[in-house]
C-alpha positions, 0 to 999 in steps of 0.5 A, spaced: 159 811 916 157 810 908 151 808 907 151 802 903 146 800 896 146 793 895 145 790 888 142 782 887 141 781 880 135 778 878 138 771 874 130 768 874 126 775 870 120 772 872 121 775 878 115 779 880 116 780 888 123 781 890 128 785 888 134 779 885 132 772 884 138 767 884 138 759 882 139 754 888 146 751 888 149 756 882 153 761 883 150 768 884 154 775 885 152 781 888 155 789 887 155 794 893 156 801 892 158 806 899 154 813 898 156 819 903 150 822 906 149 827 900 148 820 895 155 821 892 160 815 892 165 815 897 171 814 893 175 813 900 170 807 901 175 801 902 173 795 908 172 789 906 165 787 907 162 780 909 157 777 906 151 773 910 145 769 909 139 769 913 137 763 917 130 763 921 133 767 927 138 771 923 140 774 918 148 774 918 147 766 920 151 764 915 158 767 912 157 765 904 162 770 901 166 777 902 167 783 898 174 786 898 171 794 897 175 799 893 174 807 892 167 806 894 166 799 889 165 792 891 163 785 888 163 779 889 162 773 884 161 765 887 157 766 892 152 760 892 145 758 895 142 750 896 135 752 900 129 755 903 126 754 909 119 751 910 115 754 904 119 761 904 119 764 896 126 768 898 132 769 903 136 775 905 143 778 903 145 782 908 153 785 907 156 788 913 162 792 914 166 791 921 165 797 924 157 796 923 155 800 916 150 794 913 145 793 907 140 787 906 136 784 900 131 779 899 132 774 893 127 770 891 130 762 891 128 759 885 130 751 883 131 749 877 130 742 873 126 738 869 118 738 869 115 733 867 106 732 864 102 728 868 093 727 868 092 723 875 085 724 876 086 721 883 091 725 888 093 725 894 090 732 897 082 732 899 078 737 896 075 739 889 082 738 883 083 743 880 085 744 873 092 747 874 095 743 879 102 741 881 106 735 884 112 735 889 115 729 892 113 731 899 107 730 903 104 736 907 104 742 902 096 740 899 094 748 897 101 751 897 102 755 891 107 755 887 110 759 881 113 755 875 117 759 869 119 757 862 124 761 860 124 758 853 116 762 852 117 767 858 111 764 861 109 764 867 103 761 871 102 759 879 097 754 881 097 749 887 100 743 889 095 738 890 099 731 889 105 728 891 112 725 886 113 725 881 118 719 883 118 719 890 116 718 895 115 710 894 116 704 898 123 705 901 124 711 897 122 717 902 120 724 901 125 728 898 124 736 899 130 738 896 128 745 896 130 745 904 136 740 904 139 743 898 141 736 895 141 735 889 134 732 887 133 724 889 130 724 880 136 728 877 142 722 883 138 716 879 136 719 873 135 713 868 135 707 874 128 702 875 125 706 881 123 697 883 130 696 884 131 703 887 125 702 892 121 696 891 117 692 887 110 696 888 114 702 885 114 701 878 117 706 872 124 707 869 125 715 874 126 720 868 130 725 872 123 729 873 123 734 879 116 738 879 110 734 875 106 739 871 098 738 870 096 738 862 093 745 862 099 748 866 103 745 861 098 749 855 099 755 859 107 755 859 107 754 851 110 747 851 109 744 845 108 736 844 104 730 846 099 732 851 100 727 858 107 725 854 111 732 854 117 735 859 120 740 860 127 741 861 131 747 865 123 749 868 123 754 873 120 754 880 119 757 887 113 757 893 109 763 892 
């Protein structure tokens, strides 16, 4: 049996926890390398591996691609995952040969969309508001923190959630956490519509196609330029933490 090293890069550099990172619903690769116990390559490696995503009770739940290895080398390009679980910040690669030789990686799971700048002073979540804070279109994630990235600075800041939106849920319109279903969010489907329309007449505003709102001094701290309470950020980056 080889001893397998397993390679996720990390698309998102902003992370600091896991070894890789990936972006949800895009494509990711992965690179595996067959050592002898000695550490040299194992040129006459040549099994094709599968390659697993964990759920919360295994970690070969899911087939989400294969590795056709050769001379001791393997890649495999197009792999894709859409979701975490509850509040997780990663999930777990695993490839696996079928005489059982296995490696496993946690990835952190990042999504990816605008961000829009919001000021309420009124929130959904009891207790003292802080200065930072984050808005997610589900209930029950009051003081889940969150970390977002601005590619576009290299900056980085992890705060609280503290309110819901931006967009949903309103009137008919129900919760969206996408980042469990692996949907496209509800914001980018029905980017540019009349939320009234959309939801109901209690719900007012034409949806920008926001994914996460960003209190002014995150925004600040991200190095985003412009008009306070009027400023987005497009392509922002996000996981739990």
């Amino acid at each position: 049996m080889a001893i397998l090293e397993l390679t996720v890069p990390k698309v998102v550099t902003a992370e600091g926890t896991h070894p890789g990172s990936i972006i949800a619903r895009q494509n990711f690769t992965v690179s595996v390398i067959a050592r002898n116990s000695n550490g040299t390559i194992d040129t006459a490696y040549n099994s094709t591996l599968t390659v697993y995503a964990n759920s919360t009770s295994s970690d070969t739940a899911f087939t989400i691609g294969t590795i056709n290895m050769s001379s001791g080398r393997g890649t495999s390009s197009n792999l894709n995952i859409t979701s975490v679980y509850t509040t997780s910040s990663s999930r777990k690669i695993t490839v696996k040969a079928s005489n059982g030789d296995l490696a496993s990686k946690l990835v952190g799971v990042w999504f990816k969309g605008k961000a829009s700048e919001f000021n309420d002073t009124t929130v959904s979540c009891s207790g003292t508001l802080p200065s930072r804070y984050i808005a997610l279109p589900q209930t029950g994630h009051c003081s889940d923190n969150v970390i977002v990235h601005n590619t576009g600075t290299s900056k980085s800041v992890t705060a609280l959630v503290k309110d819901v939106g931006p967009w949903v849920p309103c009137g008919t319109c129900s919760a969206d956490p996408y980042w469990n279903t692996g949907t496209v969010p509800w914001a980018e489907t029905n980017k540019d519509k009349d939320r009234s329309n959309l939801c109901g007449s209690n719900c007012k505003y034409t949806v920008n196609g926001a994914i996460i709102d960003l209190s002014k001094l995150i925004m600040d701290d991200l190095g985003v330029t412009g008009t306070a309470n009027t400023r987005s950020l497009n392509n922002a980056l996000w996981r739990w933490a």
